[in-house]
C-alpha positions as CSV (number, residue, x, y, z in Angstrom):
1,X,-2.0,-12.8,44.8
2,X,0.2,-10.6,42.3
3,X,2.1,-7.9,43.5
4,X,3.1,-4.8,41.9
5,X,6.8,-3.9,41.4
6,X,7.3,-0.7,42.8
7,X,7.6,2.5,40.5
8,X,11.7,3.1,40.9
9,X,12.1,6.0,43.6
10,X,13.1,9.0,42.4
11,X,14.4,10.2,45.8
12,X,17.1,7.4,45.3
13,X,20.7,8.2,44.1
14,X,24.3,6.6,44.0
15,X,27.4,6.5,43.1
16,X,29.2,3.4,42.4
17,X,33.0,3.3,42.1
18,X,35.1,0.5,41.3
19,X,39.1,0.9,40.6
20,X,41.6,-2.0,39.7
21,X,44.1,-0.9,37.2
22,X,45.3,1.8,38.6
23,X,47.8,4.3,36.6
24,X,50.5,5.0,39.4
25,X,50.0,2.5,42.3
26,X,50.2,-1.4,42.1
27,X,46.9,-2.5,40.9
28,X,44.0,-5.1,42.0
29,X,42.8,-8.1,40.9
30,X,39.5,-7.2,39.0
31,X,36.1,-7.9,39.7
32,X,32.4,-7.6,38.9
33,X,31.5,-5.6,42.3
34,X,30.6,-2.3,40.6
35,X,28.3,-3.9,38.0
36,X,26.9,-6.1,40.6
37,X,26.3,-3.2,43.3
38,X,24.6,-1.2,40.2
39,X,21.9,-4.1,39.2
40,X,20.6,-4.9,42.8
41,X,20.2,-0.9,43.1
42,X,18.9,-0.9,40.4
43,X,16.4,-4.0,39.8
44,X,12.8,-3.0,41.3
45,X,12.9,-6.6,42.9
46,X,15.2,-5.2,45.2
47,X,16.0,-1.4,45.9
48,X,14.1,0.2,43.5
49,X,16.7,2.9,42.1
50,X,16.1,5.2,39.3
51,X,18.5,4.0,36.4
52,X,19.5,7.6,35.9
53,X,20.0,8.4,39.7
54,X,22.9,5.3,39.7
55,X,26.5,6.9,38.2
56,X,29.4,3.9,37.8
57,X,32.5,5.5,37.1
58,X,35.1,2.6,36.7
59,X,38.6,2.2,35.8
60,X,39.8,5.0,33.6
61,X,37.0,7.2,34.3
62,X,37.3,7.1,38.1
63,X,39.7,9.9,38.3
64,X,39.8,12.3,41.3
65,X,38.7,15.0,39.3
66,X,35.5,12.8,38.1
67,X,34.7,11.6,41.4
68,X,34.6,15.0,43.7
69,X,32.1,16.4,40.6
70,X,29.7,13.3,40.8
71,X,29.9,13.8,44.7
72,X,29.4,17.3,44.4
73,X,26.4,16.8,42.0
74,X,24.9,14.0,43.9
75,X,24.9,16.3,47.0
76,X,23.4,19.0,45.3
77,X,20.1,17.4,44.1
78,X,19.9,15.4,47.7
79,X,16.6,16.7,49.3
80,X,15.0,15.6,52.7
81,X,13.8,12.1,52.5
82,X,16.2,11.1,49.9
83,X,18.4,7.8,49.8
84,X,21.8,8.4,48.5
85,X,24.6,4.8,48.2
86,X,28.1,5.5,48.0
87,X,30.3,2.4,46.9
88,X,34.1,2.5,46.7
89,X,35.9,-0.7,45.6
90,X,39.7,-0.2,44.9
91,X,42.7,1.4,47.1
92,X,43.0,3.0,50.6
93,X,45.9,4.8,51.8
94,X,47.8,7.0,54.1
95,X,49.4,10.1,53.1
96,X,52.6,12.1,54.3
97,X,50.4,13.8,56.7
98,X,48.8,11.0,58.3
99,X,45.1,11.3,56.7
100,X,43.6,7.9,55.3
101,X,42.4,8.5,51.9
102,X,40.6,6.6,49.1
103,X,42.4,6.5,45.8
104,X,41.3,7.2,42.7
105,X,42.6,5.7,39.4
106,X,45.0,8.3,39.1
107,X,46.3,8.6,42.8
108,X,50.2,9.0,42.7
109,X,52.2,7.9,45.6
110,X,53.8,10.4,47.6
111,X,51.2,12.5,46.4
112,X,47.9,11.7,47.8
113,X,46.4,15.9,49.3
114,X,46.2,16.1,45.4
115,X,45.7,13.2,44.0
116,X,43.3,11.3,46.1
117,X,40.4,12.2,48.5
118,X,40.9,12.4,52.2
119,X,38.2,10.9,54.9
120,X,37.7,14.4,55.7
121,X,36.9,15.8,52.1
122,X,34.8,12.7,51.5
123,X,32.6,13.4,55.2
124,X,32.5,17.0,54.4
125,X,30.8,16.4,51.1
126,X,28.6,13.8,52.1
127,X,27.7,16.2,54.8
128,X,25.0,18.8,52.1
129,X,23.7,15.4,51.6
130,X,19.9,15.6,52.9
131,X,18.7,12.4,53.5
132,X,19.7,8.8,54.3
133,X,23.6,8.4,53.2
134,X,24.8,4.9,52.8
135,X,28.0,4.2,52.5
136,X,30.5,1.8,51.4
137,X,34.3,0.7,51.5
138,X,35.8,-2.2,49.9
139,X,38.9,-1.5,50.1
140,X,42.7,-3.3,49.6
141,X,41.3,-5.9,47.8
142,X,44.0,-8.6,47.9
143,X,43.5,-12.0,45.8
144,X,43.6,-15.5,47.3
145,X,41.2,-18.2,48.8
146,X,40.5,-18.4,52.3
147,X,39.5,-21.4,53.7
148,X,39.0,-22.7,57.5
149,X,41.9,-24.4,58.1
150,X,44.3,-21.6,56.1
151,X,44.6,-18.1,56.5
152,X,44.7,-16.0,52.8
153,X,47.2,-16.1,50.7
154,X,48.4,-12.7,49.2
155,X,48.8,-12.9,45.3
156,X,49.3,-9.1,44.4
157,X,51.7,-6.6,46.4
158,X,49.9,-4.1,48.2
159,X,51.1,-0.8,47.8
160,X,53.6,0.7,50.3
161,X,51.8,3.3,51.8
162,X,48.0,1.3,51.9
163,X,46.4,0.8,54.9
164,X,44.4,-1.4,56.9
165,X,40.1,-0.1,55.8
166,X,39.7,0.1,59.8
167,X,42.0,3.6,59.8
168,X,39.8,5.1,56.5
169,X,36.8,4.0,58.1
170,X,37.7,5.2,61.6
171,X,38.9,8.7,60.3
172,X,36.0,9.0,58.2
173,X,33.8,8.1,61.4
174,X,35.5,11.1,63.2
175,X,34.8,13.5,60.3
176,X,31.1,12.3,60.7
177,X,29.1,15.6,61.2
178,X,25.1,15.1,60.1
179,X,22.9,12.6,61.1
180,X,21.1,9.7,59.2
181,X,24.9,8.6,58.3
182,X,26.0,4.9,57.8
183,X,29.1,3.2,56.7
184,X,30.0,-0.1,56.1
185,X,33.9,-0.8,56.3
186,X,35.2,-4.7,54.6
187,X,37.6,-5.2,57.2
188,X,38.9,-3.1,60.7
189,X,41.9,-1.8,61.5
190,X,44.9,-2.9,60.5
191,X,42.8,-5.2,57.9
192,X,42.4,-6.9,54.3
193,X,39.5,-6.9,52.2
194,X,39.5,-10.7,50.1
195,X,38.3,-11.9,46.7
196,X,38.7,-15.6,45.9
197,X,40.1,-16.3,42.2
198,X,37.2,-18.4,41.6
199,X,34.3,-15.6,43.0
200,X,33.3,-12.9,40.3
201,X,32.9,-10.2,43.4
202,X,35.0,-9.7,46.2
203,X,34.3,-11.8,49.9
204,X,32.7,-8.8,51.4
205,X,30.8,-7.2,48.3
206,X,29.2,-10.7,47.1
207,X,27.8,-11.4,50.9
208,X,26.8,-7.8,50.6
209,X,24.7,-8.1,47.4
210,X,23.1,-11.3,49.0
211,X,22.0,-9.5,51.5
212,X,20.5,-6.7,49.7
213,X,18.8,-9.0,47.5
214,X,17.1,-10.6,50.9
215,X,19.2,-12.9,52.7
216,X,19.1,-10.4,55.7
217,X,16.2,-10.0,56.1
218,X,15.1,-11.6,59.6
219,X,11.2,-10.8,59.5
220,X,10.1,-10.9,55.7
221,X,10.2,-7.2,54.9
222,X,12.8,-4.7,53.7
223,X,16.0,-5.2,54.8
224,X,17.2,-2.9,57.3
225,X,21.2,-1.1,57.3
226,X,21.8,-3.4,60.7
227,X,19.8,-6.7,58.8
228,X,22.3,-6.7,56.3
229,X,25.6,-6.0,58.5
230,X,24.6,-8.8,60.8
231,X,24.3,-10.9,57.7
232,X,27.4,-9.7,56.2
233,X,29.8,-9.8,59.4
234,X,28.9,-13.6,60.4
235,X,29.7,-14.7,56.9
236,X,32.7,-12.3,56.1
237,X,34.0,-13.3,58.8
238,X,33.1,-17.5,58.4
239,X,34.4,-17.3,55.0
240,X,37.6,-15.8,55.6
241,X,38.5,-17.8,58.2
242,X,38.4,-14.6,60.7
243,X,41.1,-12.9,58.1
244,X,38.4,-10.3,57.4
245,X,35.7,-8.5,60.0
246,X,33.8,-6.2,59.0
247,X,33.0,-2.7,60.5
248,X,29.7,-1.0,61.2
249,X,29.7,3.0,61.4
250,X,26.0,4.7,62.0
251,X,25.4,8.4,63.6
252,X,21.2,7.2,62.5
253,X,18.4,7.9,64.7
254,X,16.6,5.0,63.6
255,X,18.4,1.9,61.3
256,X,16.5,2.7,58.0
257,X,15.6,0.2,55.5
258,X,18.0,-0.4,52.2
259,X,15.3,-2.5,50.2
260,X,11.9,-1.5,48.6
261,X,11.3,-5.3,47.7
262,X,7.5,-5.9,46.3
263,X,6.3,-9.1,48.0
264,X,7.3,-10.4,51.3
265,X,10.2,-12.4,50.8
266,X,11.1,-15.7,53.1
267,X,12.9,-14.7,56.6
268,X,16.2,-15.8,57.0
269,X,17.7,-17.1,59.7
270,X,21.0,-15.1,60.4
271,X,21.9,-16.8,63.8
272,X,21.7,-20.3,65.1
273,X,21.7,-19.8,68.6
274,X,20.6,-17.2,70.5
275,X,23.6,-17.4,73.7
276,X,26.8,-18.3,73.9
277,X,28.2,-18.1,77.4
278,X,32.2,-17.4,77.3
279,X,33.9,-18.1,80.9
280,X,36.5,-19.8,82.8
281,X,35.7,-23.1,82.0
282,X,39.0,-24.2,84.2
283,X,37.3,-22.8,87.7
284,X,34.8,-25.7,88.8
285,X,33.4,-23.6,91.3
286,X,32.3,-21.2,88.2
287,X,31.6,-24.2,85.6
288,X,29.1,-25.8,88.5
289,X,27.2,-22.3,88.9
290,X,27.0,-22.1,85.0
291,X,25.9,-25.7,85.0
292,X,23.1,-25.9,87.8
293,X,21.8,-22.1,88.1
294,X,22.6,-19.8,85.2
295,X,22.1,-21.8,82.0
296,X,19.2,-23.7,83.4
297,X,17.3,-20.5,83.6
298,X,18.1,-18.9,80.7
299,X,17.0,-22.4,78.6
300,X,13.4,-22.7,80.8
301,X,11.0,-23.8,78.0
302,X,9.1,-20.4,78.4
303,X,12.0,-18.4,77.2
304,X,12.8,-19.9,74.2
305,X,16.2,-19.4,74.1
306,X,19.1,-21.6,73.1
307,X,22.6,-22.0,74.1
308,X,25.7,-23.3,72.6
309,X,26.9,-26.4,74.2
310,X,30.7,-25.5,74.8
311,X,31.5,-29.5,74.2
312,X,29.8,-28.9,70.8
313,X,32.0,-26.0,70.0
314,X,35.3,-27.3,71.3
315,X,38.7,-25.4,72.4
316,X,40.1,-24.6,68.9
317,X,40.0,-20.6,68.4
318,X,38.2,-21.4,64.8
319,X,35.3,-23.3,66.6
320,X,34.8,-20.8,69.6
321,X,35.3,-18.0,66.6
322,X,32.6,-19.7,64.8
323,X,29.9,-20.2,67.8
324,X,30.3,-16.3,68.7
325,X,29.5,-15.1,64.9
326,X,26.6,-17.7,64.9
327,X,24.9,-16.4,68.0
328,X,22.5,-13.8,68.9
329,X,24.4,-12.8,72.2
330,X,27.9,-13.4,74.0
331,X,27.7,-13.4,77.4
332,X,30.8,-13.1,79.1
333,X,31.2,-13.7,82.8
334,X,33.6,-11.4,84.1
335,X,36.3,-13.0,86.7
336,X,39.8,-12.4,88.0
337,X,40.9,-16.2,86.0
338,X,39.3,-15.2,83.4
339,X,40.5,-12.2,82.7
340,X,44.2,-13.8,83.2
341,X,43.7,-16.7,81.4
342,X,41.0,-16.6,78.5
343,X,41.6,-13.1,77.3
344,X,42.4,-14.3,73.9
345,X,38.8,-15.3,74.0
346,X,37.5,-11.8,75.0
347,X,39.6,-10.4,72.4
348,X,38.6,-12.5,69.6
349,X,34.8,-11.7,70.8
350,X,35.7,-8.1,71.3
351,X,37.0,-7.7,67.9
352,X,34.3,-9.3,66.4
353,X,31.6,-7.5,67.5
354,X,33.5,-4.3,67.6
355,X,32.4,-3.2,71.3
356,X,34.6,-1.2,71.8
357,X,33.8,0.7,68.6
358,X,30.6,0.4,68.1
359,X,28.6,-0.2,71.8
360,X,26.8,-3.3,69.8
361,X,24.2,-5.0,71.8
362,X,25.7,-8.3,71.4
363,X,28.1,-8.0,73.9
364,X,26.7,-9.0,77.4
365,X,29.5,-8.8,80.1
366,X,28.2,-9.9,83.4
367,X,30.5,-8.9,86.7
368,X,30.4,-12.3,88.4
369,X,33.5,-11.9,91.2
370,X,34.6,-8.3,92.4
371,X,38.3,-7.9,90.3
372,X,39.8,-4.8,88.5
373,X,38.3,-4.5,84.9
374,X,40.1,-3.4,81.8
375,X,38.6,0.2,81.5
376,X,37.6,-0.7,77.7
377,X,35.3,-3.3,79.5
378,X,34.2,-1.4,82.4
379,X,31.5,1.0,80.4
380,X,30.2,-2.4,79.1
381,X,29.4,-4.4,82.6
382,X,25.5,-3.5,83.7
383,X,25.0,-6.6,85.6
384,X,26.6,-7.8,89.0
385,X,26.4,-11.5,89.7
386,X,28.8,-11.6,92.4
387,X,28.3,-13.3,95.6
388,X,27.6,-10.0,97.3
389,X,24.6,-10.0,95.4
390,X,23.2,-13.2,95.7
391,X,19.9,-11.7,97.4
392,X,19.2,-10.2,93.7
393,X,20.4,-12.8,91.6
394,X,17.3,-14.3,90.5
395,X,15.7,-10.6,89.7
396,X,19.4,-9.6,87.5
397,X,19.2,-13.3,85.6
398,X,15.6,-12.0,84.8
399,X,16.7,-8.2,83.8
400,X,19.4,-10.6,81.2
401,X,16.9,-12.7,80.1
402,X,14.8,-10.5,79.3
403,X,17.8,-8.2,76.6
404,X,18.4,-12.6,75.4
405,X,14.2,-12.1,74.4
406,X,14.5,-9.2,72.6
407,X,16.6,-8.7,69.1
408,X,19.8,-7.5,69.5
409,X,19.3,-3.8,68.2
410,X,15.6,-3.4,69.8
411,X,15.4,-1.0,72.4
């Protein structure tokens, strides 16, 4: 049976920005991200926008002046139900007075309350936006190949006053007023955003348009703002060797689709396991409990979960980096050792999954022996498996097995 492509939607508008040769700051290592952003908005195979609602203002005509009028005009036209996309690829900075700004072709250092846009200017225009507001920050682009074994290698100066995308994205989360906003961020605080010399788009834009294009979606329909981050985070993160993790913004009531793609498309599998249990492997007392009571229940046949097996994954940071991207949920039992001794473990999986940030679902801590908790972990922990409560034990491993059932942003 034929389907119909859909009739592009005129409620749909975006602006697409992409800056590289900059006038008065050290510039970046071009790419095709704008033009590639622009076709899969535009192409009715996969979000369906109007070719006159999509402005690309690149290179020389990116200018500050150019930018705040196509905001302002976008903005203007937005009605209720409309989808508006905001792309920035190009520099982020920090100016004399502390704000994190985005910089236009024409920024000038030293000079950025006039000659860039602040995360507050930005929010505050996005905020007449009616509608669904999508945006996105590719920033600090910085050349060089990442692989597994090697962290990137840097081959254009940044500029002295850019800053990690995490502080740009974090201010403009504060600045955040209406609701049905989103923002993806390329990297966190204090972070890069990669292209490889061989890849026509940057690391995080090129798994982006994949995404869009259906990659992320998990169930065969449109895919959703929190299909595609999942999709993009595991393999940002994957392919830069953990140099760059992506952030995830929303103030949404609901996570609202991105696609309007005309046929069903194949579901993709965006992780390989649904559990991976992080612990004190070096308590045996702990290891035994994990081995004879806990994982046994969670892997009966009738749930249908799977679990990483932690001699498959190893003790290298990459491989234990690798099996808490890949799966659904982190479960991390929470004891006095291991909060001593494998923090570097909880860190990595806190900073991957951005818990702190973000309250993502992902993030399972599990109290398993009374002992002081970091208070950025303490607002996390809504199961007690400690001894004291061995009476409820089996009806708690059933309240955790049944958030392992469900997807990780279902309710």
């Amino acid at each position: 049976m034929e389907h119909s492509l859909p009739s592009p939607d005129s409620s749909s508008q975006a602006l697409v920005i992409g800056v590289s040769k900059y006038l008065h700051v050290s510039q970046l290592r071009a790419t095709q991200d704008a033009a590639g952003v622009r076709d899969v908005l535009t192409s009715p195979d996969y979000c369906a926008y109007p070719h006159d609602g999509v402005k690309v203002l690149e290179e020389d005509a990116a200018t500050r002046a150019n930018i705040i009028a196509a905001l302002t005009a976008m903005c203007e036209s937005a009605k209720a139900g409309s989808r508006t996309f905001v792309y920035f690829s190009g520099h982020g900075g920090q100016g004399p007075d502390g704000s994190s700004y985005i910089l236009p072709v024409d920024a000038c250092k030293g000079q950025y309350p006039t000659t860039a846009i602040s995360a507050r200017d930005l929010s505050q225009l996005l905020d007449r936006c009616a509608g669904e507001v999508t945006v996105v920050l590719d920033c600090c682009r910085a050349a060089g190949m990442i692989t597994r074994g090697a962290g990137p290698a840097l081959a254009t100066s940044s500029d002295e006053q850019d800053i990690g995308l995490g502080e740009l994205a974090d201010a403009f989360r504060n600045d955040i007023q209406s609701r049905g906003r989103v923002v993806f961020a390329a990297s966190r605080a204090n972070g890069k955003s990669y292209v490889s010399p061989e890849a026509p788009y940057g690391i995080f834009t090129g798994h982006m348009l994949d995404g869009l294009r259906g990659g992320a979606s998990t169930d065969g329909g449109d895919v959703t703002v929190h299909q595609l981050f999942d999709y993009v985070q595991q393999r940002v993160v994957l392919s830069s060797g953990g140099a760059e993790r992506p952030s995830f913004i929303a103030n949404i009531e609901a996570f609202y689709p991105l696609t309007r793609h005309p046929h069903p498309i194949a579901p993709s599998v965006v992780f390989e396991k649904d559990v991976y249990i992080s612990y004190d492997r070096n308590d045996p007392l702990l290891r035994d409990w994990v081995a004879h009571v806990l994982q046994p229940e969670i892997e009966r046949p009738d749930n249908g979960l799977s679990i990483w097996d932690y001699d498959d994954v190893g003790y290298k940071k990459l491989d234990v980096q690798e099996a808490i991207v890949k799966s659904r949920y982190i479960v991390v039992l929470l004891t006095a050792s291991y909060l001593k001794n494998p923090l570097d473990e909880l860190t990595t999986t806190m900073e991957i999954l951005q818990a702190v940030d973000t309250h993502t679902p992902r993030f399972i801590p599990v109290l398993r022996e009374p002992c002081p908790l970091p208070l950025y972990i303490q607002a996390f922990v809504g199961l007690d498996m400690t001894p004291a409560h061995e009476m409820e034990l089996h009806y708690t491993i059933g309240r955790l097995i049944k958030r392992l059932k469900k997807q990780p942003h279902e309710r």
